[in-house]
C-alpha positions as CSV (number, residue, x, y, z in Angstrom):
1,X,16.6,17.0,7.4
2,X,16.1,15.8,10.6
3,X,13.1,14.2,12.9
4,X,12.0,14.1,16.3
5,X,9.8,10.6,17.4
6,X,8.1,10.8,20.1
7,X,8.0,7.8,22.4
8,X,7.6,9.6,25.9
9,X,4.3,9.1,27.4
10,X,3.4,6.2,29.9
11,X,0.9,4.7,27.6
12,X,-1.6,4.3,30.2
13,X,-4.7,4.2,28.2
14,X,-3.3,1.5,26.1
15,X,-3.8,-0.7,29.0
16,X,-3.4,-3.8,29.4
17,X,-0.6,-4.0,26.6
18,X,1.3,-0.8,28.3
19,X,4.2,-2.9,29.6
20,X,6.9,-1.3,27.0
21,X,5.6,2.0,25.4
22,X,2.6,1.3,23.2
23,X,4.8,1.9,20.0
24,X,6.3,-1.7,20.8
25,X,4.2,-4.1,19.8
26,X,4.6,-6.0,17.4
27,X,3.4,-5.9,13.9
28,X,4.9,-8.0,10.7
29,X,7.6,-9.2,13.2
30,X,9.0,-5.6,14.0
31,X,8.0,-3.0,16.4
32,X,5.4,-0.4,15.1
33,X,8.1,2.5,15.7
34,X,10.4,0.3,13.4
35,X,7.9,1.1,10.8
36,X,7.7,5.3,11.3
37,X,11.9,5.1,11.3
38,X,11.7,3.4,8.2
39,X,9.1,5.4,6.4
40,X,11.2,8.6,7.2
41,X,14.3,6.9,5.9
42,X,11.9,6.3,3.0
43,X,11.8,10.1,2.5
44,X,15.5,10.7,2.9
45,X,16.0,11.2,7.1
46,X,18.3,9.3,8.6
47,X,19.3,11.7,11.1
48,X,16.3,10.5,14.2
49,X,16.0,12.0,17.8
50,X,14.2,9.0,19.5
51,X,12.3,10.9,23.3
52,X,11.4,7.8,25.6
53,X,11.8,7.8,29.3
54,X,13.4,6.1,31.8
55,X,11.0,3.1,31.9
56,X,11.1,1.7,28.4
57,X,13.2,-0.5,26.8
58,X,13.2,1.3,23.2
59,X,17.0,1.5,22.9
60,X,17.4,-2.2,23.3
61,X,14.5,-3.2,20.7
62,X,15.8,-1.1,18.1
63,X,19.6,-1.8,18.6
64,X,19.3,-3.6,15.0
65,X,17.4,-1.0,13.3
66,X,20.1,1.5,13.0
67,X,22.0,-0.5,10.8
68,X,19.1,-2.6,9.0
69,X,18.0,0.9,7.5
70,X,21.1,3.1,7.7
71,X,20.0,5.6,9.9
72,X,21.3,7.3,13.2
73,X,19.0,7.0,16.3
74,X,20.1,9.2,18.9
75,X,18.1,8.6,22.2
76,X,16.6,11.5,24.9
77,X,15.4,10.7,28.3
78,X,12.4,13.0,29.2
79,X,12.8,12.0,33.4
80,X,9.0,13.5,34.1
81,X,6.3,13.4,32.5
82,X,6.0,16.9,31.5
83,X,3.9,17.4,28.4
84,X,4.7,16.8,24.2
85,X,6.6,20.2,24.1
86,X,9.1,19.3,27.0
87,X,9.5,15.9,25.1
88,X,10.7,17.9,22.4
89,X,13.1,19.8,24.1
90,X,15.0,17.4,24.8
91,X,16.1,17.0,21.4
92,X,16.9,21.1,21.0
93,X,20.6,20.5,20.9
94,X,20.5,17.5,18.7
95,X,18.6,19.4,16.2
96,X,20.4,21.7,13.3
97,X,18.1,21.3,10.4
98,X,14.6,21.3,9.4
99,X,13.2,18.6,11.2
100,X,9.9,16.6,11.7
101,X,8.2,15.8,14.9
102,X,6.1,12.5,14.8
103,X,4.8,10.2,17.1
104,X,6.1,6.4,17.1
105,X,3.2,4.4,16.1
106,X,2.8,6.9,12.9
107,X,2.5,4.2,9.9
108,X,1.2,6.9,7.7
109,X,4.7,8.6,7.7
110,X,6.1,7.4,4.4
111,X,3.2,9.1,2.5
112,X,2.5,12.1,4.9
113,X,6.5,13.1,4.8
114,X,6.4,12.8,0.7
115,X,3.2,15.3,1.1
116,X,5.3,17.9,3.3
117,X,8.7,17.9,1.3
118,X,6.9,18.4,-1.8
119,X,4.9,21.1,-0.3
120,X,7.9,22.5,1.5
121,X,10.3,22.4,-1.8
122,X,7.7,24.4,-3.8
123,X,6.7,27.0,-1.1
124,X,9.1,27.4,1.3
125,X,7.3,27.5,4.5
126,X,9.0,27.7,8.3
127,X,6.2,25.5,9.3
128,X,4.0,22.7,7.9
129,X,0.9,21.4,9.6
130,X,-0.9,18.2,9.1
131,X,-4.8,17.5,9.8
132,X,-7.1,15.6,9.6
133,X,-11.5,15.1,9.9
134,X,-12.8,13.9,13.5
135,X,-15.8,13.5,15.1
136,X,-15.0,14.0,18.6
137,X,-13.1,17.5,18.3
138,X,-12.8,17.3,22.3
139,X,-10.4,14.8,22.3
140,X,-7.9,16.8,20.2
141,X,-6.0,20.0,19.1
142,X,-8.6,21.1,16.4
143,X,-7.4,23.9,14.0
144,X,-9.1,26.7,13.8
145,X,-8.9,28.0,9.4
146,X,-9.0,31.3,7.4
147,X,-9.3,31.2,3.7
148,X,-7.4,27.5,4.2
149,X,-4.6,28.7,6.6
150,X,-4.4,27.8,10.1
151,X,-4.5,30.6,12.4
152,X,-4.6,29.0,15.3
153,X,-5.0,25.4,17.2
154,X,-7.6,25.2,19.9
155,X,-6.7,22.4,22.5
156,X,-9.6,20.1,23.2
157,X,-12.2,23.1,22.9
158,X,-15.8,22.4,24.8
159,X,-18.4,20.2,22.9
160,X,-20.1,22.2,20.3
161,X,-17.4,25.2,20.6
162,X,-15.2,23.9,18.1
163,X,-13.3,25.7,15.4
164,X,-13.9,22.8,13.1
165,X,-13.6,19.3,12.6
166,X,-10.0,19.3,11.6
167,X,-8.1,17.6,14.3
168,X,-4.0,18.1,13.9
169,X,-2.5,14.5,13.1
170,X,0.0,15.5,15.7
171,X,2.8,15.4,12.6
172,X,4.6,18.7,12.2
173,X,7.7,20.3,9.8
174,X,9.3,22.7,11.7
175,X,12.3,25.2,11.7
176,X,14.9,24.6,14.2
177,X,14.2,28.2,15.8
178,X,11.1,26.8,17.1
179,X,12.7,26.2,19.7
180,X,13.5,29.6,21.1
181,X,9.7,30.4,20.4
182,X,8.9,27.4,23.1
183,X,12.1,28.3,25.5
184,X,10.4,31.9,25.8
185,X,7.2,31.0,26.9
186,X,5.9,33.0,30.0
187,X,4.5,29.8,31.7
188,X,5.2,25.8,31.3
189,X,3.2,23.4,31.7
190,X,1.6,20.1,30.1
191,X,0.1,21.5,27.2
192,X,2.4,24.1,26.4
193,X,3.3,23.1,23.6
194,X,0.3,23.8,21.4
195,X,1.0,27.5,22.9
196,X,4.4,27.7,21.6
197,X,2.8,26.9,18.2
198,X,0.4,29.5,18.3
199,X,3.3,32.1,18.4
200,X,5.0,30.5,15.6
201,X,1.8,30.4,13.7
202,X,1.5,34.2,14.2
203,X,5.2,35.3,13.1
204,X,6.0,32.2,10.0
205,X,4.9,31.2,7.3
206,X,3.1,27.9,7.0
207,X,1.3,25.7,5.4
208,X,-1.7,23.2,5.9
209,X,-2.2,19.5,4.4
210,X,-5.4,17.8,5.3
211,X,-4.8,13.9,5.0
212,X,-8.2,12.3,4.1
213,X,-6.6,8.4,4.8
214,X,-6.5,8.9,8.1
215,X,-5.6,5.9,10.7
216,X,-6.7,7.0,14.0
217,X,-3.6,7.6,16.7
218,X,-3.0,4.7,19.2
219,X,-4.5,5.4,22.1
220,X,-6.4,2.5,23.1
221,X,-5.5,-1.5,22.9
222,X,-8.7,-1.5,20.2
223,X,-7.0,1.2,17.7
224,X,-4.1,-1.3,16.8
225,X,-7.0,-2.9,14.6
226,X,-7.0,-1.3,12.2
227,X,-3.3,-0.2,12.4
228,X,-2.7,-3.8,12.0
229,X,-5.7,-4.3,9.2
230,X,-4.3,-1.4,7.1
231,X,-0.6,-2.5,7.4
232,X,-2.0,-6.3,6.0
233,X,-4.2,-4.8,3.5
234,X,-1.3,-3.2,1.5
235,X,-1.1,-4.0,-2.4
236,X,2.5,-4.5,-1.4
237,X,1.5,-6.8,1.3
238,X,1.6,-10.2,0.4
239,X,1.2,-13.4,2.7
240,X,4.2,-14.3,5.2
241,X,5.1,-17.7,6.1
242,X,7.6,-17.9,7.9
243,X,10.2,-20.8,6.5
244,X,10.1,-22.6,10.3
245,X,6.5,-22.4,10.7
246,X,4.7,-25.2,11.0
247,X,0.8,-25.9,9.4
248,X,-1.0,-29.0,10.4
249,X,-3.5,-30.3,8.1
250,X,-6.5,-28.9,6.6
251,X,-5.5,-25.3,7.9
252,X,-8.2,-22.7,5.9
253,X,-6.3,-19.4,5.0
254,X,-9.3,-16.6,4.3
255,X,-7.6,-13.0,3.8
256,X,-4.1,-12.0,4.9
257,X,-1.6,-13.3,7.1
258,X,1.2,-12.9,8.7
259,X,2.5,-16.4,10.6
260,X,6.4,-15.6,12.3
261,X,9.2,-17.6,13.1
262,X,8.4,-21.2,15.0
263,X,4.9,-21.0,14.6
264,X,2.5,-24.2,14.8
265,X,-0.6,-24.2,13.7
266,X,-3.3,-27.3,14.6
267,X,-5.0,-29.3,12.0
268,X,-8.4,-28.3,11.0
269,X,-7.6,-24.5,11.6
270,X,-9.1,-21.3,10.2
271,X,-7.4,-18.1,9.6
272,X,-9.7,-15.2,8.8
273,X,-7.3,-12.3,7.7
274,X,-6.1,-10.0,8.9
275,X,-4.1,-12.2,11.2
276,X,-0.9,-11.3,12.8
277,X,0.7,-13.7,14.5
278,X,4.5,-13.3,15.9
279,X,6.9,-15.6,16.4
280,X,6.3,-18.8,18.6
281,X,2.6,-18.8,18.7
282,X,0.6,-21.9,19.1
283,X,-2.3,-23.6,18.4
284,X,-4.3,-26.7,18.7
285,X,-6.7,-28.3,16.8
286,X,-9.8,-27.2,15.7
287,X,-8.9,-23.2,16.7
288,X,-10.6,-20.1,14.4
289,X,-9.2,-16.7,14.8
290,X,-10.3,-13.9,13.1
291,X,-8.9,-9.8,12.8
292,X,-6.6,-10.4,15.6
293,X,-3.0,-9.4,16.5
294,X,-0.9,-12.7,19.3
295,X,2.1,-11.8,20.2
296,X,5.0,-13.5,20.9
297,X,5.4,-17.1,22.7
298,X,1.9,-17.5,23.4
299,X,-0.6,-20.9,23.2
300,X,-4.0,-21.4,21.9
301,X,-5.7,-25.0,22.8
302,X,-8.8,-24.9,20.7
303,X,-12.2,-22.2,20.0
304,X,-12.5,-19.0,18.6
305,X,-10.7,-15.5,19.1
306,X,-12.2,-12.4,17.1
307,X,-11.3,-9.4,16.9
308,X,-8.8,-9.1,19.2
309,X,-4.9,-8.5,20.7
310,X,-3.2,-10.6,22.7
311,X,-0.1,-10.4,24.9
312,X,2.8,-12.3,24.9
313,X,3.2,-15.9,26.7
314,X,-0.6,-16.4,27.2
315,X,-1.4,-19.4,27.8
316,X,-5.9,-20.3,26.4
317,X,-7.1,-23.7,27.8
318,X,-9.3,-26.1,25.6
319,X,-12.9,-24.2,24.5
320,X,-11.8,-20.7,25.2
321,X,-14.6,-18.3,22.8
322,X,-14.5,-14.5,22.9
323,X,-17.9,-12.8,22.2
324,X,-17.1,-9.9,19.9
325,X,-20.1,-8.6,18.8
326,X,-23.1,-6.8,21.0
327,X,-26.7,-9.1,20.6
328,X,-27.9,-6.0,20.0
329,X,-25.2,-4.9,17.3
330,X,-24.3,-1.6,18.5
331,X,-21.1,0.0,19.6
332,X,-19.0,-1.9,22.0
333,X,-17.8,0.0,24.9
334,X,-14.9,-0.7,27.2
335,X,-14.0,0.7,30.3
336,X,-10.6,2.6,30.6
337,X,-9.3,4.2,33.4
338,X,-12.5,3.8,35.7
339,X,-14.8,6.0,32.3
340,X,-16.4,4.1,29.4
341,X,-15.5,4.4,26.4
342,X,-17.1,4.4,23.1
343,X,-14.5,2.2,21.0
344,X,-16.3,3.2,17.8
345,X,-16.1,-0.7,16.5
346,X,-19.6,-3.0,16.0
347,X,-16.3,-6.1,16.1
348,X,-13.9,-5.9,19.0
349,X,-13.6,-8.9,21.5
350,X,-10.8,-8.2,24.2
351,X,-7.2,-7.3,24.9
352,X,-5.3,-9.3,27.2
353,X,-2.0,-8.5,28.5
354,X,1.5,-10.4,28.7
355,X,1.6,-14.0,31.0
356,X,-2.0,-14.4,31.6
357,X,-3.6,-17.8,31.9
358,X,-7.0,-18.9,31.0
359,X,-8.6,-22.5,32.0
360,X,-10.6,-24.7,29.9
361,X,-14.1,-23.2,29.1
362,X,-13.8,-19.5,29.3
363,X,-15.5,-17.1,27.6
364,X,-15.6,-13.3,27.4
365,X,-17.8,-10.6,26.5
366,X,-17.1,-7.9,24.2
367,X,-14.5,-5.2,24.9
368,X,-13.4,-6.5,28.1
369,X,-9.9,-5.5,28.9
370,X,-7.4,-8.5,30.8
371,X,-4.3,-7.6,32.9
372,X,-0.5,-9.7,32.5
373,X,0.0,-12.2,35.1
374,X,-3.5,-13.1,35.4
375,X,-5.3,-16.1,35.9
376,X,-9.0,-16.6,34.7
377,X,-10.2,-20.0,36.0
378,X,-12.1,-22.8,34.2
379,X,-15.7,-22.4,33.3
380,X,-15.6,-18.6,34.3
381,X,-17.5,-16.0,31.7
382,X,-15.4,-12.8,32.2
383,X,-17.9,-9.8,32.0
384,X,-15.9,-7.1,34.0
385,X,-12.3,-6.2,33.3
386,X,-9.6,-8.1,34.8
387,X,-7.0,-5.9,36.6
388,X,-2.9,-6.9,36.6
389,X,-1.8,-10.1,39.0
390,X,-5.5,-10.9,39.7
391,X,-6.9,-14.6,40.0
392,X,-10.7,-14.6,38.6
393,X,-13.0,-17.5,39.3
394,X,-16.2,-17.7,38.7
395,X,-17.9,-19.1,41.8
396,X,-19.5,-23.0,41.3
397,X,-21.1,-25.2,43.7
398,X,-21.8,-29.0,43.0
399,X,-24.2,-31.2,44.8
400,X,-23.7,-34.8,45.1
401,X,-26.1,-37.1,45.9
C-alpha cells in the first residue's frame, strides 16, 4: 500500500499563520503532517508521495521523520496551482499499489485508514470513500446516495439544492488505474478532480464509510482549536513537561498541557488546558492563558490570552488581554479574505502571525486576525484586522496644563 498527502495549496485562508503550508504548525512539538505520516505508518504504509510546491519548506521539516518512523517520503512539486486532481498527478509514476490520498493536517488518519483496510480486505472494492455530516453543504463536495452507495459527488451544489448533508472528508482508497480515468478527461481544470471520480464511481466498485467523529478540515487559523483540543484530550495523552522547562512558583495547571523544550513559565501563572506551548516560550508573572496554541520563541509579559494561536517570536508587552467572547454571546465572526466569516465558535480570541510585537496595554476583540512583522502600539484596542508589516497605533492626545 501506498499514499498520496497532499500539501499543495497556498494556504491563504489560514491567514495570518500561512507562512509555511498550514500543515506546519506545530502541535506536541511536531508538525501536524508529522502526525498524518505517522498514523498511516500506524496502518502499515510506509511507502508516502508528499505534493507541496515550490514555496514550502516541507522537505526540510520533515528531513527527521523518515527515519524516526521508518517510512519513505518521496516529494512532488506541483509548480501552479492547478486544482487537488493535478496535485495528484504528480505522484502517477510514483504510484504502483493501492494507495490513499489524504490531506496533511488529517489527525483522524490512524483510525479512518484502520476503517478502509478492514472494509477493503472483506469486500474488495477499487474505490473507498469517506464522509462525513455538515451543515454548510456549499462549502464542500457533498455525496449524493442510493440505497447507501455513492453515485455521485456534487461540488459545492447551491444552498438548498443539495444531495445531502454528507460532505466527502476529502480521504480516498483508490486503485492506481485511477489515474488513466483522470488523464482521459475531455477538459482540465481546478476542480477536475471530483469529475474524474464521478467516472470511476460509474465503472468500479466502491464503498462508503461515514465517520461520525469528525474534526473539521483546516481551513481557517480558528479550526486548529479543536485539532489541537482533540489531539490533548486523548486517553493516551498525558501531560508534557519538558525536562528543560522551567515553572516559577505558584504556577496553577487546570486541564492538559503541553510545555516544550526551554520553556519558562512566571510565578503566579495559570494554565487552563488545552495549552500548547512549543519550545522557547515565555512568560512573566502573573500571565493566564487559556485553549491556546504559542509557537515557537515567543514572549508573554503578563494578562490573559484565550482562545487563541499565536505565531512564532511574538513578542506581548505588560497587560496585553484578548476579549474572546461576544457581550452578547453569539457566534464570533472574523473577516477573511475581505468576506466575514461565521467561525462557528461562542470562544475564539485572535490569531497572530510570526514576529509581531505588541506594547504594554493592548487589547483585542474577538476573532480579530494579526499579520507577522507587525507592530501594535501601547494602549491601542485592536478592533479591525491587522494586515502583514503594518504599524497600528491607536491615536492619543495629552493636554498639559
Amino acid at each position: 500500500m501506498q499514499a498520496v498527502i497532499l500539501a499543495a495549496g497556498e494556504s491563504s485562508r489560514f491567514w495570518p499563520l500561512n507562512q509555511k503550508h498550514k500543515s506546519q504548525i506545530k502541535i506536541l512539538g511536531k508538525p501536524l503532517i508529522y502526525w498524518t505520516i505517522k498514523g498511516l505508518k500506524e496502518n502499515g504504509v510506509k511507502d508516502i508521495a508528499i505534493v507541496t510546491n515550490s514555496n514550502f519548506s516541507l522537505k526540510e521539516d520533515l528531513e527527521t521523520a523518515s527515519r524516526d518512523l521508518n517510512v519513505n517520503l518521496t516529494f512532488f512539486i506541483q509548480e501552479k496551482p492547478l486544482g487537488t486532481g493535478n496535485a495528484i498527478f504528480q505522484a502517477k509514476d510514483f504510484i504502483k499499489e493501492p494507495f490513499f490520498i489524504v490531506w496533511a493536517s488529517e489527525i483522524s488518519i490512524k483510525d479512518i485508514a484502520e476503517e478502509i483496510l478492514t472494509k477493503y480486505q472483506a469486500t474488495h472494492p477499487q474505490m473507498v470513500l469517506v464522509g462525513a455530516e455538515t451543515t454548510t453543504p456549499w462549502d464542500y463536495g457533498i455525496f449524493k446516495l442510493e440505497e447507501g452507495r455513492v453515485v455521485e459527488i456534487v461540488e459545492n451544489p447551491d444552498p438548498g439544492k443539495e444531495p445531502s448533508k454528507i460532505k466527502t472528508k476529502g480521504i480516498y482508497f483508490l486503485e492506481p488505474d485511477f489515474f488513466n480515468y483522470y488523464q482521459n478527461l475531455p477538459k482540465h481544470h481546478e476542480a477536475d478532480f471530483i469529475d474524474a471520480l464521478n467516472i470511476y464511481l460509474k465503472e468500479k466498485k466502491a464503498e462508503f464509510i461515514f465517520w461520525r467523529k469528525d474534526i473539521p478540515s483546516l481551513k481557517y487559523p480558528w479550526d486548529i482549536l479543536l485539532i489541537s483540543k482533540t489531539m490533548l484530550e486523548t486517553e493516551s495523552f498525558q501531560n508534557y513537561i519538558a525536562p528543560s522547562a522551567i515553572l516559577g512558583e505558584n504556577v496553577i495547571i487546570k486541564g492538559k498541557v503541553y510545555i516544550g523544550e526551554n520553556c519558562q513559565i512566571g510565578d503566579n501563572n495559570v494554565l487552563r488546558g488545552p495549552v500548547n506551548l512549543e519550545n522557547n516560550v515565555k512568560t512573566g508573572a502573573f500571565f493566564e492563558i487559556k485553549n491556546s496554541i504559542v509557537q515557537e520563541g515567543t514572549h508573554f509579559h503578563s494578562g490573559y490570552v484565550g482562545d487563541s494561536i499565536i505565531g512564532k517570536n511574538c513578542r506581548f508587552g505588560a497587560g496585553f488581554i484578548t476579549a474572546n467572547r461576544r457581550i452578547d454571546r453569539g457566534n464570533i465572526k472574523s473577516i477573511v479574505k475581505g468576506k466575514k466569516i461565521d467561525t462557528g465558535l461562542d470562544y475564539f480570541g485572535i490569531a497572530v502571525g510570526n514576529d509581531t510585537s505588541v506594547g504594554i496595554s493592548v487589547s483585542t476583540m474577538p476573532g480579530i486576525l494579526i499579520g507577522s512583522d507587525c507592530v501594535v502600539g501601547p494602549g491601542t484596542i485592536v478592533a479591525q484586522n491587522v494586515k502583514d508589516k503594518t504599524t497600528f497605533f491607536a491615536k492619543s492626545s495629552n493636554v498639559q496644563k
